[in-house]
Chimera marker file (.cmm) of the C-alpha trace (Angstrom):
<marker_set name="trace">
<marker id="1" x="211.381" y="84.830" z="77.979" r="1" g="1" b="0" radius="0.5"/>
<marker id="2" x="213.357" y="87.866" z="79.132" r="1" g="1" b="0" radius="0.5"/>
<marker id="3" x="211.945" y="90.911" z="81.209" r="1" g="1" b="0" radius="0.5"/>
<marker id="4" x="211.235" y="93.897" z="78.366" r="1" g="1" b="0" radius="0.5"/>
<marker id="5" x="211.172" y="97.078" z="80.132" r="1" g="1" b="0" radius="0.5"/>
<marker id="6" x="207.469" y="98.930" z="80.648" r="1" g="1" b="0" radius="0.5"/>
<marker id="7" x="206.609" y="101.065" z="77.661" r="1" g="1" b="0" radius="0.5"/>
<marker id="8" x="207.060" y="105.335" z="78.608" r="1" g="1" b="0" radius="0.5"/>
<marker id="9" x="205.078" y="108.003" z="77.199" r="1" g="1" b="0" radius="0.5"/>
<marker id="10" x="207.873" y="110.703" z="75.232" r="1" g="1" b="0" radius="0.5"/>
<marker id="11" x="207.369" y="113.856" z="75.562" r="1" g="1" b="0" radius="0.5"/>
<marker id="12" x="207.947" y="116.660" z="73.099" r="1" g="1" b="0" radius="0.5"/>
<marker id="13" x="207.367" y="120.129" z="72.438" r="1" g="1" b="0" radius="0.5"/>
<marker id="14" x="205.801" y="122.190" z="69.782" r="1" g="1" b="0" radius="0.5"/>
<marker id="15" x="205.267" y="126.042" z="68.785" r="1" g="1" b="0" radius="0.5"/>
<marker id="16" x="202.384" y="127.051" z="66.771" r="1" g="1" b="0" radius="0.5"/>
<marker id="17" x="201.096" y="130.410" z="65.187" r="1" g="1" b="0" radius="0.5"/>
<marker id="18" x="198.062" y="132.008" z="66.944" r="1" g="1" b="0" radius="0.5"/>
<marker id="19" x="195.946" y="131.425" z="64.591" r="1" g="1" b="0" radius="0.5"/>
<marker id="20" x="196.544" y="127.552" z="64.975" r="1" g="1" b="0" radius="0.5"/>
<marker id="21" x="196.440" y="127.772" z="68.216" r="1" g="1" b="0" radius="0.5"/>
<marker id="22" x="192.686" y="129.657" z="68.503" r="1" g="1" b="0" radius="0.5"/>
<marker id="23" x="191.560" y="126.429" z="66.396" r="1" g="1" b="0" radius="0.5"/>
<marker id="24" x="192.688" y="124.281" z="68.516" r="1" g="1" b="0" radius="0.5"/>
<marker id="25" x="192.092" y="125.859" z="71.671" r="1" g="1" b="0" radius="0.5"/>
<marker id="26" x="188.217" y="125.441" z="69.600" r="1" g="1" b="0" radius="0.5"/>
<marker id="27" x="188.400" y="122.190" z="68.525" r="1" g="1" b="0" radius="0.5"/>
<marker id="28" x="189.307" y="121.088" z="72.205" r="1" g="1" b="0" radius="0.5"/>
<marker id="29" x="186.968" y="122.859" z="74.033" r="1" g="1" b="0" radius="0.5"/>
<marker id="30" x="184.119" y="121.387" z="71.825" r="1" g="1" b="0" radius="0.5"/>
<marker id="31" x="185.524" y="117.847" z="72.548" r="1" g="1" b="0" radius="0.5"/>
<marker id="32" x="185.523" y="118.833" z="76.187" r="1" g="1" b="0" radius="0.5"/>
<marker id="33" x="189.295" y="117.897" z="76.534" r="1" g="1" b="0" radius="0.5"/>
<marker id="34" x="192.838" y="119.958" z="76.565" r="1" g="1" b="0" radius="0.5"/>
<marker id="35" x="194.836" y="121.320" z="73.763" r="1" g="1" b="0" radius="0.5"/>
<marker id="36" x="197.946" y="119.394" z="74.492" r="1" g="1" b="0" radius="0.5"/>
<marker id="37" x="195.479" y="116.197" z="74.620" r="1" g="1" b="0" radius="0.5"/>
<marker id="38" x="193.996" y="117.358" z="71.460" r="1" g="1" b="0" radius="0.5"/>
<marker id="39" x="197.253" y="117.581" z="70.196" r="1" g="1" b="0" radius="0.5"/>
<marker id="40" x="198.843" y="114.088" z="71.324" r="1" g="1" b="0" radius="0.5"/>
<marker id="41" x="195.309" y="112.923" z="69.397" r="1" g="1" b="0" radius="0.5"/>
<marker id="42" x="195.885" y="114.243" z="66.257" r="1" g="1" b="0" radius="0.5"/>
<marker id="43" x="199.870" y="113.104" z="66.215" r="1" g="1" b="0" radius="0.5"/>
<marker id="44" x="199.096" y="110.387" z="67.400" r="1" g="1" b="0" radius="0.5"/>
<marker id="45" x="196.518" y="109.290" z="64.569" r="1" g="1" b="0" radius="0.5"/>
<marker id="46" x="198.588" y="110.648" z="61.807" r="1" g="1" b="0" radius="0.5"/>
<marker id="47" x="201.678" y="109.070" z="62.734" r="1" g="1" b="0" radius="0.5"/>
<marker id="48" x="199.971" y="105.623" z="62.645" r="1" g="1" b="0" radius="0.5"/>
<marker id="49" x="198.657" y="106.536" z="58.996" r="1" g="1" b="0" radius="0.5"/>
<marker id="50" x="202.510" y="106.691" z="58.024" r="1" g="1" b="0" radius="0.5"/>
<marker id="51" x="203.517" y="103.878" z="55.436" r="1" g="1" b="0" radius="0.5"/>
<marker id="52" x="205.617" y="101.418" z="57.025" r="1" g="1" b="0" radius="0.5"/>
<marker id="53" x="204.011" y="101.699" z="60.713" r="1" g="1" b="0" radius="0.5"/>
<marker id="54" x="204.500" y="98.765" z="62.371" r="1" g="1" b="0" radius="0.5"/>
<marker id="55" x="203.637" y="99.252" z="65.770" r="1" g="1" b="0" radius="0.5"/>
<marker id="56" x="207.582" y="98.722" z="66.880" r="1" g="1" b="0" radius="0.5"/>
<marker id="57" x="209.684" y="100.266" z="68.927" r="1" g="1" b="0" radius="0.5"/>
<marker id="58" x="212.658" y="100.182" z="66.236" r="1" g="1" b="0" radius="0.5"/>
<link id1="1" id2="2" r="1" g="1" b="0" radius="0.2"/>
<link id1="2" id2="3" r="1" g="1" b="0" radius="0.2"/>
<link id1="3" id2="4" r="1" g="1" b="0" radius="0.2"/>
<link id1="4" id2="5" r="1" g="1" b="0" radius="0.2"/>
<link id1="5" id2="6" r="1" g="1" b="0" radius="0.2"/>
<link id1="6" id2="7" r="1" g="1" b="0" radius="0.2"/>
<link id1="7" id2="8" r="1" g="1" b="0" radius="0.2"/>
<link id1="8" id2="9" r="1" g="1" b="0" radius="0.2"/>
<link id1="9" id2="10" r="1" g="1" b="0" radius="0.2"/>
<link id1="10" id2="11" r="1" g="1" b="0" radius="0.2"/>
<link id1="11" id2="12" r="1" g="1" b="0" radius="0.2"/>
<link id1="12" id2="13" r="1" g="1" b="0" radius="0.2"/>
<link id1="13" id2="14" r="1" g="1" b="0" radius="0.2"/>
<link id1="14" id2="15" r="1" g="1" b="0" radius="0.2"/>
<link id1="15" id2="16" r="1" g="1" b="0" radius="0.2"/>
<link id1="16" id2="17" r="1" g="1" b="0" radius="0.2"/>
<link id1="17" id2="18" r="1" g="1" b="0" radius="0.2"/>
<link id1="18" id2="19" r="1" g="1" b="0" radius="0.2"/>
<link id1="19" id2="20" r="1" g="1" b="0" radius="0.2"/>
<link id1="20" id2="21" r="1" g="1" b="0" radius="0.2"/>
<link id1="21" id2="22" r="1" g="1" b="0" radius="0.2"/>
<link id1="22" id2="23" r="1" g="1" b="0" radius="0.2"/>
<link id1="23" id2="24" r="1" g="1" b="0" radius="0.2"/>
<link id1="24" id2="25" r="1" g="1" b="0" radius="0.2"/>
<link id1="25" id2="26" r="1" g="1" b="0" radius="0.2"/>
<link id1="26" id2="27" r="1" g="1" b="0" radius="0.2"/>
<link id1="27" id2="28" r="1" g="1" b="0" radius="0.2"/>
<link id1="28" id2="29" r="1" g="1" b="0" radius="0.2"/>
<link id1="29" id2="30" r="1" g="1" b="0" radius="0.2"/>
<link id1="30" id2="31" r="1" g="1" b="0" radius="0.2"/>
<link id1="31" id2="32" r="1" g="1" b="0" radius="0.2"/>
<link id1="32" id2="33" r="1" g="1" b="0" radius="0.2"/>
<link id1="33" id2="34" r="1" g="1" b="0" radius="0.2"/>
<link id1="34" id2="35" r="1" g="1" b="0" radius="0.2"/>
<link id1="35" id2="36" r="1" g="1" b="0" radius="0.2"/>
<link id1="36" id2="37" r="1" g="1" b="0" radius="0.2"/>
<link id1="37" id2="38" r="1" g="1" b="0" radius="0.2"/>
<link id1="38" id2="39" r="1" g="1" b="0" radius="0.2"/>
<link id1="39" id2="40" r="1" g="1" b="0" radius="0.2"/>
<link id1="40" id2="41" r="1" g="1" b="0" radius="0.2"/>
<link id1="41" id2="42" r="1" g="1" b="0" radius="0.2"/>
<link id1="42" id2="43" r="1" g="1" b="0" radius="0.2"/>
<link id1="43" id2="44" r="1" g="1" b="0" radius="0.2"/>
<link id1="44" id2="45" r="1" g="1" b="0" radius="0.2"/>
<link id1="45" id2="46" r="1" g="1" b="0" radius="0.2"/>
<link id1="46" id2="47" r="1" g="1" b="0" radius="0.2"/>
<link id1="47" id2="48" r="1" g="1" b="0" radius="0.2"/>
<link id1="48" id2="49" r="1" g="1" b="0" radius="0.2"/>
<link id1="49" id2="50" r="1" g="1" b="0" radius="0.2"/>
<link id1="50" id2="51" r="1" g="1" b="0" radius="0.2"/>
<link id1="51" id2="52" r="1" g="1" b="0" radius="0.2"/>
<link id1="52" id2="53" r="1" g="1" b="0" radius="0.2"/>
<link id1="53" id2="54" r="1" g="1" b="0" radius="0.2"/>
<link id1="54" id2="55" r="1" g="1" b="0" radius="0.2"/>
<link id1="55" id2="56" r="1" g="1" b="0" radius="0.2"/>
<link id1="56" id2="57" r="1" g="1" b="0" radius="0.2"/>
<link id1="57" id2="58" r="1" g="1" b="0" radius="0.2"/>
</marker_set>
């Protein structure tokens, strides 16, 4: 069995309007976490939704 390397976390960066950004600067605060948390939540959850998500790395 050979040695697969640990899984990393990507990063990325985003821009958002003001106005999206005062929502979920809201939404956060009222689930008592941060914005970028919030954020890497919701991308998170979507991306799974995709068709064809399989979980892989490829």
């Amino acid at each position: 069995m050979q040695n697969e390397p640990p899984s990393m976390t990507k990063r990325l960066t985003i821009s958002v309007e003001d106005d999206v950004y005062a929502i979920l600067e809201k939404w956060a605060d009222q689930e008592v976490r941060t914005v970028a948390n919030l954020a890497a939540a919701i991308v998170t959850l979507e991306a799974r939704k995709r068709p064809g998500f399989d979980g892989s790395n490829t």
